[in-house]
N, C-alpha and C positions, 0 to 999 in steps of 0.2 A: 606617272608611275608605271614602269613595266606589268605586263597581268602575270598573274602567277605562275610560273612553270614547275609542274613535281619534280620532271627527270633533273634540272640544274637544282632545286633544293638537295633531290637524294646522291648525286656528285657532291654536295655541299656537306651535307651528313655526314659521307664516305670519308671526308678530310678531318673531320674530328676524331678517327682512327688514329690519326699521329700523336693524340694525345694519352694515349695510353701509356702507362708507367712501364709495361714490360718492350714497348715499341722507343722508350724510351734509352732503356737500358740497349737496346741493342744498337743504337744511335754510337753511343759512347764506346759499345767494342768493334761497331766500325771503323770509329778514330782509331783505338790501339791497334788493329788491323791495317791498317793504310798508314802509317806512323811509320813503321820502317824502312818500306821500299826505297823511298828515294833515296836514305840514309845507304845503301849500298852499292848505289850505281851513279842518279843523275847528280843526287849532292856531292856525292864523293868523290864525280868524275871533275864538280868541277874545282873542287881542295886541291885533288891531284896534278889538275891542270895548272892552277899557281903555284905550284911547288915546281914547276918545269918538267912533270913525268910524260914522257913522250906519248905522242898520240897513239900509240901504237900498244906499249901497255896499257893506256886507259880502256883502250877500244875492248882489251880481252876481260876487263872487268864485267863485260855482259853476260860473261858465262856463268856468273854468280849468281844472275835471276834461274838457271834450271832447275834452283831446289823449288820452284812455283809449279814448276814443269811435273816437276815425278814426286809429286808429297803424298799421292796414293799408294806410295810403293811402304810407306810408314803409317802408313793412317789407320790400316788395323790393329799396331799395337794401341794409340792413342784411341781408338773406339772400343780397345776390349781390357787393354793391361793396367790394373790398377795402382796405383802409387801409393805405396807405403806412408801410413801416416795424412798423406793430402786426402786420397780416395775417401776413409772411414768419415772423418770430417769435415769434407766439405762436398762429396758426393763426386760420381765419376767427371763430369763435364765440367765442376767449378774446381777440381784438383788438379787437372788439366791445366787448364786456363790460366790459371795462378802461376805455376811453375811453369809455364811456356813465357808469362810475361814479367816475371818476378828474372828470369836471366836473359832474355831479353834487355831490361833494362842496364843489366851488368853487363852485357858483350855491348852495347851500344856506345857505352860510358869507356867502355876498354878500346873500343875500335876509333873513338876521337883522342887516344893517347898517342898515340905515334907516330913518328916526324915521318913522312910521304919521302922525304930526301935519301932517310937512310935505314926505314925500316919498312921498306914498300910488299916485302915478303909479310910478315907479318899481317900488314893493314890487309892483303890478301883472303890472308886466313882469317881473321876475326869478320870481315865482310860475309865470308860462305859461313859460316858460322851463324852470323844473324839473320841470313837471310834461311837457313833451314831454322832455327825457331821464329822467323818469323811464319814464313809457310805452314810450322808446327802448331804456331797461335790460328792461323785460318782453319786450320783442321776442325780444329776442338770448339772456335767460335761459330764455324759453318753451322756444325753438328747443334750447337747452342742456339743458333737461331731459328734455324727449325722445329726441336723439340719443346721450346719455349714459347711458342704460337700457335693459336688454334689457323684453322686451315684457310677460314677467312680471314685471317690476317698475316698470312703467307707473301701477298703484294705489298700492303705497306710495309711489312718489316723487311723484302727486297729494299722498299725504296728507300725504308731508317740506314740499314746499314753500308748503301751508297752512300746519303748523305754523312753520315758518321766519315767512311773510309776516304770519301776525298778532302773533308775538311781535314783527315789525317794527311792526307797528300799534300797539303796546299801547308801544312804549320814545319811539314818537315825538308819543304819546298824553298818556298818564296822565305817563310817563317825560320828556315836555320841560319838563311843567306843573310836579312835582316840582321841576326843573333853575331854571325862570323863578322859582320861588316864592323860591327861594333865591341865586342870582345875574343873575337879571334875564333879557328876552328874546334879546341877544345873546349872552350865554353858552348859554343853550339852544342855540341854531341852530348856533353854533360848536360845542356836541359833539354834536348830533344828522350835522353834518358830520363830523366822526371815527368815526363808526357806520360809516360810510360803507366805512372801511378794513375791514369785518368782512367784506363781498363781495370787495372787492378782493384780499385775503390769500388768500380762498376759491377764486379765480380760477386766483390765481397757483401755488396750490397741487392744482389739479385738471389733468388732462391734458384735450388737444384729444378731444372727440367723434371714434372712428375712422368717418368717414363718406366714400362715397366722390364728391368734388366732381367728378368727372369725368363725372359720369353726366350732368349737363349743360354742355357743352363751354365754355367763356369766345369769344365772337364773336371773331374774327380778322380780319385781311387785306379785302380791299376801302376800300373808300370810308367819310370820318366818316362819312355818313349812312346806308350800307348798316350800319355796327360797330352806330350808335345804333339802328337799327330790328332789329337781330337781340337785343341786347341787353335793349330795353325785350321784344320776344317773350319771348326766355328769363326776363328777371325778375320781369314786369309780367302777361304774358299766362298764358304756362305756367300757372302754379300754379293760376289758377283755372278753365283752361281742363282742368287733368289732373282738377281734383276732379270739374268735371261732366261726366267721362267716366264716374264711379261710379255703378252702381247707385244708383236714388230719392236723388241727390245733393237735390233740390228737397225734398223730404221729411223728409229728414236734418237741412236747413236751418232748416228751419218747427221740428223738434223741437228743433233749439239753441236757438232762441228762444223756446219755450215752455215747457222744460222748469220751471224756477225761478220762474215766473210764480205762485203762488197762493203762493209761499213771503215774494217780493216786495211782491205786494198786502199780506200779512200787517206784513211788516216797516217797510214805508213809516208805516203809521200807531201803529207801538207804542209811541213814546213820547208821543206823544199821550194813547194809551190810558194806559199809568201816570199821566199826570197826572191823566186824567179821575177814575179811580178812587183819588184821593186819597192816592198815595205819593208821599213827599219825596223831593228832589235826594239825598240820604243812602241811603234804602231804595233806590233806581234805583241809584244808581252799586254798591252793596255787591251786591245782588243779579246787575241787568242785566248789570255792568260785567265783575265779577271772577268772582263762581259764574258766570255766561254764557260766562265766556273761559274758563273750565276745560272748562264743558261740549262748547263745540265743539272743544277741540284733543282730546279723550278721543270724539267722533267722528266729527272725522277721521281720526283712526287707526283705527276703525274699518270707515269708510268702503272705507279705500283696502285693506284686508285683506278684504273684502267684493269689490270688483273684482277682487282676484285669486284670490280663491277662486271665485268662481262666475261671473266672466265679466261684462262689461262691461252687458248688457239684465238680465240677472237683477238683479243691483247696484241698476242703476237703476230698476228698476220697486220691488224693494222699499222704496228710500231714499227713492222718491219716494210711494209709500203713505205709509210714518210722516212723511215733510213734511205730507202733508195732513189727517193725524190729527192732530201738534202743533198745526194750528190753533185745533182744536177744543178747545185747552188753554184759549185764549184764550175761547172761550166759555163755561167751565166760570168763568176768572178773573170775567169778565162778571155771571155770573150770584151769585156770592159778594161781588163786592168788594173791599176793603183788607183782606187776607189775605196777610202775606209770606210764610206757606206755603206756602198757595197757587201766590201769583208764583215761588217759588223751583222747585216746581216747572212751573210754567208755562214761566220762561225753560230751565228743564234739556230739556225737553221741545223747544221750539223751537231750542236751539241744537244739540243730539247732533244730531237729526235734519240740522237744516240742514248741520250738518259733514259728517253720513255724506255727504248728498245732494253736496255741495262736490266731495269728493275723488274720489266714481265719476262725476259728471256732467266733472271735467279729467282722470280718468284716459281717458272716452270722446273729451273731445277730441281728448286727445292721440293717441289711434288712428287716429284718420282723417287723420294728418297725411303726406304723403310726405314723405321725408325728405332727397328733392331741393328741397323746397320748404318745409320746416319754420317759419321765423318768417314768414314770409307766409300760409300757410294758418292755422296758429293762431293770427296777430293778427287775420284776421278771423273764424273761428268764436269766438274769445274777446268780439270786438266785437258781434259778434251778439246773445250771451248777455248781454254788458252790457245788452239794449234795454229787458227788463222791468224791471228799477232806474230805468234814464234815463228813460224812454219810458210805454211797455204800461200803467206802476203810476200814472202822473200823475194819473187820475182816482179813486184811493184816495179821498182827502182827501173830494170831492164824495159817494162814495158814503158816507161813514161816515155824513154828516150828515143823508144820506136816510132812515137806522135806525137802531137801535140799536145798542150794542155790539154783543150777543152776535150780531146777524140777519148783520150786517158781517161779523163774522170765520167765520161758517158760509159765507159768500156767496166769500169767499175762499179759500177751501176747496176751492169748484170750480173756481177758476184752475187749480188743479194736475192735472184732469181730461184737459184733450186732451192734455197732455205725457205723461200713462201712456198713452192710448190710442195716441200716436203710437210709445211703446216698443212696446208690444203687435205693432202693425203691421210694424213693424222688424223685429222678433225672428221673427215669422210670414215676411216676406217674405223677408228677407236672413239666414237663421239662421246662417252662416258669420260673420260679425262679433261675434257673440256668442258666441265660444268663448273670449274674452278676449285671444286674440293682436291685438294692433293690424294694423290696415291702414299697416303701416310701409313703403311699397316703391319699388324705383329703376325710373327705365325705363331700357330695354336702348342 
C-alpha cells in the first residue's frame, strides 16, 4: 500500500469541486454555448457542400464567425439594458439568457428550412443571425459564470463550462452529421434546435447571480439627452474606463493576446500536417477526433484544479510550458511519419495541454472582470484572445511552406515564448493577482 501523501489527497479534494450544483449548472450552459457554432459554418459547410455550392461560396461563409469577433461592441447593452417583462421576473442575467436562447432555438430551426440549391441567400442571412445570438448567449452566460462563483471556484467553473461547450461541439458536430445521415438535414437543425431546451431548462432552474446592480445607479431625471449620455457613460464608457484604472492594464492586454498564440500557430496548420504525413480521413477522425476529445475534456479538468490550487500565474506559466513542449510532439510526429502511435500520442499531448492551458487562461480572465461590468469586460478580453486564431496565426500556412515540417512546428514553439515572459513579468510586478482570488470588485 502506497504511504500517505497530503498534497495528492488535497488535488483529490479539489476534484470534488465539480460536484457542486452551481459548477453544475454552468456545465449545461456551456453545452447551450458551444451548441451553435458549428451549426453555422463547419456543419453547414458541409450541407452546402452536398448540395454542390461551390467552394468558393462556402469558403465566404467564415465571415459569419465575426459576430464572435466584435460581441463587445453589444455587450453593454446586454450588461446594463433591461428587458421588459424578462428583467422584473427572472432577474437581469436569467432574462438575458432566456431570450438570447429561447431564439436561438427559433433561427436554428429556420436556418435548416432552406434548400442550399435555391435559397443560398437566405441560408446566408439566417447563419449571421444565429451566430450574433449565439455570440449574444456567450455574453450573458460569460457574465453568468462568473457572478455565480465564489472566487475559488473561478478554475473549476473555467474548466465546467469547457467541458459543457465542447460536449456542445462534439452533439452539433459528429452528433448532426449522425442525425442528417439518417433523416436528412432538416431533421438535424430541427433537433439540434431542441438541444437548445438543455440551457433553457438550466436557466430556469438556476437562481439570479446575488450581485449587487446598485453599485452602478440606472441614469434618472433630467433631459432624453442628458438619461442617453449618462447612460452610454455608465454602460459604454465605465467598464473600460474602470479596467484601465488597473495596475499594467496595457500589459495585461498584450498577455490576453499572446497568451494561446504558439498553441494557435500549432493548430492552424494540423490538419494539413496529417495529411501531408499520409493518414486517412479514418485514422484523423478516430484518433484527432475522439482520443483528442477525450484528451482535452480530462485537461480541463485538470486545468481548472490547477488554477485553484496554485493561483492563477503559477497555473498559467506552467500550462503554458507544456503547450510549448506539446508542439515539439509535432516534430518528433515529423521526423517519424505515419505512425498512429505516434499521432495518438502526439494528439494526447497537444490536447491535455491545450485544455490545461484553456480552463487557467478563462479562469484568468474571469479575474479581472468587475462585476459591475461583467459581460462587457469579458466580451472583450474574450475578443482579444480570439485574435491569434482569427488574426496573429494567418501567416501559418506561408510559413510551413518556407520549411519543413519539423523546422515549422519547433518555430511555433516560440509563439508561446513572449506569453510566458509576459506571465513572468506579471506575477514579479503585480504579485497580489496571483494569489488566485480574482479581482472581482464593486465601486463604492
Amino acid at each position: 500500500m502506497p504511504p500517505y501523501d497530503p498534497r495528492m489527497y488535497a488535488w483529490f479534494e479539489s476534484l470534488k469541486t465539480y460536484r457542486e450544483p452551481r459548477l453544475l449548472a454552468i456545465l449545461f450552459m456551456g453545452f447551450s454555448s458551444g451548441l451553435p457554432l458549428p451549426l453555422t459554418f463547419a456543419t453547414l459547410s458541409l450541407w452546402l457542400a452536398e448540395a454542390g455550392i461551390s467552394r468558393t461560396e462556402i469558403g465566404l461563409f467564415v465571415l459569419v464567425g465575426f459576430a464572435y469577433n466584435y460581441k463587445f461592441l453589444w455587450s453593454p447593452f446586454i450588461d446594463r439594458m433591461p428587458l421588459p417583462g424578462l428583467t422584473h421576473r427572472f432577474g437581469r442575467r436569467r432574462g438575458w439568457a432566456l431570450a438570447t436562447q429561447v431564439l436561438l432555438a427559433v433561427a436554428i430551426y429556420a436556418l435548416g428550412q432552406f434548400d442550399p440549391r435555391t435559397e443560398l441567400a437566405s441560408i446566408a442571412g439566417m447563419a449571421v443571425l444565429v451566430a450574433f445570438l449565439s455570440a449574444s448567449q456567450d455574453i450573458v452566460i460569460d457574465a453568468f459564470r462568473i457572478e455565480l462563483l465564489t472566487p475559488a471556484e473561478q478554475g473549476p467553473g473555467a474548466a465546467a463550462t469547457q467541458w459543457g461547450y465542447r460536449v456542445g461541439l462534439l452533439a452539433s458536430g459528429a452528433g448532426a452529421l449522425y442525425v442528417a445521415h439518417f433523416g436528412g438535414w432538416q431533421t438535424a437543425y430541427a433537433v439540434m434546435a431542441a438541444l437548445m431546451g438543455v440551457g433553457i431548462v438550466t436557466i430556469l432552474l438556476t437562481r439570479e447571480p446575488a450581485v449587487r446592480d446598485q453599485a452602478l445607479p440606472h441614469p434618472h431625471g433630467g433631459t432624453l439627452g442628458h438619461r442617453l449620455a449618462a447612460w452610454i457613460n455608465t454602460a459604454v464608457i465605465r467598464p473600460f474606463a474602470d479596467f484601465m484604472t488597473r495596475p499594467g492594464w496595457a500589459a495585461i492586454l498584450a498577455f490576453v493576446i499572446l497568451y494561446k498564440l504558439g498553441d494557435a500557430l500549432a493548430g492552424v496548420m494540423a490538419n494539413p500536417f496529417y495529411v501531408a504525413m499520409g493518414f486517412s480521413k479514418l485514422e484523423i477522425a478516430n484518433i484527432s477526433k475522439f482520443f483528442g476529445f477525450a484528451a482535452t475534456l480530462a485537461g480541463v479538468a485538470a486545468g481548472g484544479v490547477a488554477a485553484q490550487r496554485w493561483g492563477f500565474y503559477r497555473s498559467l506559466f506552467l500550462c503554458g510550458i507544456l503547450q510549448m513542449l506539446s508542439n515539439f510532439m509535432y516534430v518528433v510526429q515529423a521526423w517519424v511519419g505515419h505512425d498512429p502511435w505516434m499521432l495518438t500520442l502526439t494528439i494526447f499531448g497537444e490536447n491535455f495541454t491545450g485544455g490545461m492551458g484553456s480552463a487557467a487562461f478563462i479562469a484568468y480572465l474571469s479575474s479581472l472582470c468587475n462585476v459591475a461590468f461583467t459581460a462587457t469586460q469579458y466580451a472583450l478580453f474574450s475578443s482579444l484572445a480570439a485574435l491569434p486564431t482569427r488574426l496573429l496565426s494567418a501567416p501559418a500556412g506561408w510559413l510551413s511552406e518556407q520549411v519543413d515540417w519539423a523546422s515549422f512546428f519547433a518555430l511555433t514553439a516560440l509563439g508561446a515564448v513572449p506569453g510566458l515572459v509576459m506571465v513572468l513579468w506579471l506575477m514579479r510586478r503585480f504579485p497580489v493577482v496571483a494569489t488566485g482570488k480574482p479581482v472581482l470588485v464593486l465601486d463604492d
